[in-house]
N, C-alpha and C positions, 0 to 999 in steps of 0.2 A: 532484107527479110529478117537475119538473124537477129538486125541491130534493135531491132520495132520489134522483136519478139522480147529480148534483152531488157528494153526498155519498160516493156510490158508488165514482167514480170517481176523487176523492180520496183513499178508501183505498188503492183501486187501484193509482193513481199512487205512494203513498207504500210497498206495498209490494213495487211494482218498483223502486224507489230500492235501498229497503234488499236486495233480492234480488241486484239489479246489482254492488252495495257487497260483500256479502258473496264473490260470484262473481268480482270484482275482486280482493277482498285476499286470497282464502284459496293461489291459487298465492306472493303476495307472502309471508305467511306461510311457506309449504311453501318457499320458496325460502333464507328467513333461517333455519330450521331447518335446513336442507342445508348453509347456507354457513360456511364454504367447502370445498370439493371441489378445488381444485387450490392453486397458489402465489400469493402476491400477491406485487403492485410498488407499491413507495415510489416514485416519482418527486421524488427530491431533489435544488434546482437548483444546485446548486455543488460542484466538484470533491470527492475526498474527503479526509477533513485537515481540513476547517474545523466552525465549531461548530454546523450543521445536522447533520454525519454526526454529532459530538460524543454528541449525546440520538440521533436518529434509529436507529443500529443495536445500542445497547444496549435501546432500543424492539424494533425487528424481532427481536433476537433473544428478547424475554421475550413475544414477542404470537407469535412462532413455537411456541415451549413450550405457551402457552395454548390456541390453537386448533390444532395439530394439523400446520398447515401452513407452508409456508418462508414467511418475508417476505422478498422482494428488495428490495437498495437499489441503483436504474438511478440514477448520479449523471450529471445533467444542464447544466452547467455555461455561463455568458455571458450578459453582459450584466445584472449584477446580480442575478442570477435571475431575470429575463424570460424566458428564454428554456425555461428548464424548467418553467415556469408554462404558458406557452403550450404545450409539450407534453402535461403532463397535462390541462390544460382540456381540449384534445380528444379524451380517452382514453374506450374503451368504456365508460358508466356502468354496468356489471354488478360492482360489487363485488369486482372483484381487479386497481385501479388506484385509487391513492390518492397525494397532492399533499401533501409537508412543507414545507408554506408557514414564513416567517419574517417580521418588523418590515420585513425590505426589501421586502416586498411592498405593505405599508402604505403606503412611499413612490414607488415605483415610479409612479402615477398623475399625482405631483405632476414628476416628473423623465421619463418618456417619454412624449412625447403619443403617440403610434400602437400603442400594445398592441392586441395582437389579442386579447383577452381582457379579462376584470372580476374581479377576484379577489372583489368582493359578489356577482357573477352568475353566474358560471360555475362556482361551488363552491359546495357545502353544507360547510360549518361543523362538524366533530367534532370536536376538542380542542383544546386547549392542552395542549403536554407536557413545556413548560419556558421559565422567562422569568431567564433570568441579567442581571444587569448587564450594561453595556460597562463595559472597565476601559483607563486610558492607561498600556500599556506602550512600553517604549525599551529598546533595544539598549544595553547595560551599557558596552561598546568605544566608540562611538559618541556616545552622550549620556551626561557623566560628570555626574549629580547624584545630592543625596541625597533629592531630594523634589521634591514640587510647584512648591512658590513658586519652587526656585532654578531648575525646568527652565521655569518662564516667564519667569522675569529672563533667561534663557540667552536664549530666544526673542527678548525685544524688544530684545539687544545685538545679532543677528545675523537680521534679518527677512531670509526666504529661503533662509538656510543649509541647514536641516534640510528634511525633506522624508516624508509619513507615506504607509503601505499601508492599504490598504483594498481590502475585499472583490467593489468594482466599482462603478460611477457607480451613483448611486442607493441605493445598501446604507446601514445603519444608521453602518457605518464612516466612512462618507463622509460624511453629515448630520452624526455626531457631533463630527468633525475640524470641518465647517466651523463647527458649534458654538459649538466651543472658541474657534477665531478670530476670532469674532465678539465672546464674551463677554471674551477676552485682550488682545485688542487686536493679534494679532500673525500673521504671515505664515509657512505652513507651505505647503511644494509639497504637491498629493494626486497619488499614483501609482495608478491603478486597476489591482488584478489581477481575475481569471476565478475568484477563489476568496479565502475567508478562507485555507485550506488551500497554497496558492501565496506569499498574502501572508506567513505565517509563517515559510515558508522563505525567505524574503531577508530577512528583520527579523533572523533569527537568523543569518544568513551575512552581516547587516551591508551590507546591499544596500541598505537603508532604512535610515530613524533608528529610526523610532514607530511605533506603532498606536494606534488609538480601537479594540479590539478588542470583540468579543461573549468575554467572560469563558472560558465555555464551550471555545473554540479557543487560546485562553492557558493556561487550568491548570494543564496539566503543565508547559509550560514555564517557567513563574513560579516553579513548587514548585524544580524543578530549578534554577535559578538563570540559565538561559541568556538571559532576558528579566528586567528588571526592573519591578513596578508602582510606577507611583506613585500611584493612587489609584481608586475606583471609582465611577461615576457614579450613585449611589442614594443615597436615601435614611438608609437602615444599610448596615453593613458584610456583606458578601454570606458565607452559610455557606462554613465550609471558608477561610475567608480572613479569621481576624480578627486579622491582623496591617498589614493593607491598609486605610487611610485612605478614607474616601468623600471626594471634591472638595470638598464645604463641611469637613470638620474638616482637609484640607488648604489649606484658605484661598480655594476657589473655589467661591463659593453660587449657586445658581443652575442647577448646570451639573448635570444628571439626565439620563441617557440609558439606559432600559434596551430589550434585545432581550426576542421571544419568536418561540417554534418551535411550530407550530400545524401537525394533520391536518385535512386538506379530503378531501373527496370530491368527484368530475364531476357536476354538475348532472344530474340525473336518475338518482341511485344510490337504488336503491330504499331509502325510510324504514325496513324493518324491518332492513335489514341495515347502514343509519348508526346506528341506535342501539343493536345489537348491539356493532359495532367500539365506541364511545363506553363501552359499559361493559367491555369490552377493555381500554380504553387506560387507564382506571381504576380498573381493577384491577391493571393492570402500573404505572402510578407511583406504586401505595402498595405496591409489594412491598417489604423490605428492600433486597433486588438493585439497586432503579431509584434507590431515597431514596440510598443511600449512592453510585452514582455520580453523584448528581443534587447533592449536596453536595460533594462533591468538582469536580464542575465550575461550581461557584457559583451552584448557583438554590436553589431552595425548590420542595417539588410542586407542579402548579398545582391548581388547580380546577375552572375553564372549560371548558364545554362545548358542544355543541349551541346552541342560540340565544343564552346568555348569550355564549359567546366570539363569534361573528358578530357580535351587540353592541359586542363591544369589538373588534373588527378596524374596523368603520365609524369608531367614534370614535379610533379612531389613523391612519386615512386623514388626518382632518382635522388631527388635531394636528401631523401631517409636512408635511400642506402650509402648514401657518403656518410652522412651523421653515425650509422650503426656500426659501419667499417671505423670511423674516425674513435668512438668510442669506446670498440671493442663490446658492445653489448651484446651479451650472450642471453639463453632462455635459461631462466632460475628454477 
């Protein structure tokens, strides 16, 4: 009797589970089917001008086309992008607030103890939507060379002279600089601005010497002439630029630094509606639209998405904080 009762009530149990389950997900369902119904926000943490707006609103605009509705880009700016991180972390997780995280967020952990936020915790993981190099450009007026090797001979005639922008204590700019000095042997002031987009505009009015730039917010200015490259920190030569030297075929092995610009969403953004955006965003950077200005601003499409890039945001935490440890970077 016991066992048939037993039994009984383990079906039972098992088919209020599934009951529960079903009554649970089917508004979630009904909801990714509706969405979106109004406008969404990018919350993107650095002024605009730099190479997060760079990918970001040619995104917003080809995901605006696709779904129906506007995508806004609220540029949130300071402190390396901590600070518009910290904004969106706390943003309603209802699916029309989303976080264009970058590589500075990577290191961010290892250069601010006190965030108010986890960039593994307090976001879900939806794409990768672009990983260009860093590339080291100079100010043509400013630093007169023809290449690599002679602008570090320049460097260790006059340690301290020159002096480089970067996008903010803690940015990819700033690890990449100190980098270089570490593997050069040689002493460059770092100037932190509130913005890649900020930092560009004194490199090109000759405010600064250099940059460790994210490629991406250099481009046009390289094509044009008004900044020079000398080389870019990858592996190959980055599309759209193969007239531009990677650091080892200019004489510095070693030296690899590339960005990437990655969508999050607020911890507790319902799952049907993260993997809706996710095949969005994957279908806008294989458009022509996206590839062609995706090469023009020196990346390649990415891949990455959902768990697999949250994979790889964890294992780039840790590689920045060897690199920060290794170079001893501190916040200026």
């Amino acid at each position: 009797m016991s066992t048939a009762v037993n039994s009984y009530s383990a079906v039972s149990f098992s088919f209020l589970k599934k009951t529960l389950f079903f009554i649970c997900a089917a508004p979630l369902a009904v909801m990714a089917q509706e969405w979106p119904n109004k406008p969404i926000t990018f919350v993107v943490p650095f002024p605009a001008g730099g190479g997060t707006d760079a990918f970001a609103r040619p995104l917003a605009n080809q995901l605006t086309k696709q779904l129906g509705k506007q995508i806004i880009i609220d540029n949130r700016g300071g402190a390396g992008g901590t600070v518009g991180a910290s904004i969106a972390a706390k943003a309603a997780p209802d699916g029309y607030s989303f976080f264009v995280g970058a590589a500075h967020h990577a290191i961010a952990p290892s250069m601010y103890p006190n965030l108010d936020y986890d960039i593994e915790k307090s976001f879900i993981p939806v794409a990768m939507i672009a990983s260009p190099p860093q590339v080291i450009v100079v100010n043509p007026k400013n630093v007169q060379v023809k290449n690599l090797k002679e602008f570090i001979e320049l460097l260790k005639k006059n340690p301290g002279k020159f002096n480089y922008a970067s996008a903010g204590n803690g940015s990819t700019h700033h690890l990449a600089g100190e980098q270089f000095k570490m593997l050069t042997k040689t002493f460059i002031t770092h100037i932190p601005y509130r913005g890649a987009g900020p930092a560009m505009q004194d490199l090109i009015a000759g405010q600064v010497d250099l940059e460790f730039d994210g490629l991406g917010s250099s481009a046009a200015q390289i094509k044009n002439g008004t900044i020079v490259a000398l080389a870019v920190a990858s592996q190959k030569r980055a599309p759209g630029f193969p007239n531009v030297p990677t650091a080892a075929e200019a004489g510095l092995v070693g030296y690899e630094v590339a960005t990437w610009y990655g969508l999050f969403a607020p911890k507790g953004t319902p799952q049907p509606i993260v993997d809706k955006m996710i095949a969005e965003v994957q279908k806008a950077v294989n458009t022509p639209e996206l590839k062609a200005i995706w090469t023009n601003n020196g990346s390649e499409t990415p891949t990455l998405s959902g768990d697999a890039f949250g994979k790889f945001v964890s294992a780039d935490i840790k590689r920045w904080a060897a690199v920060a440890k290794a170079s001893g970077a501190k916040l200026d």
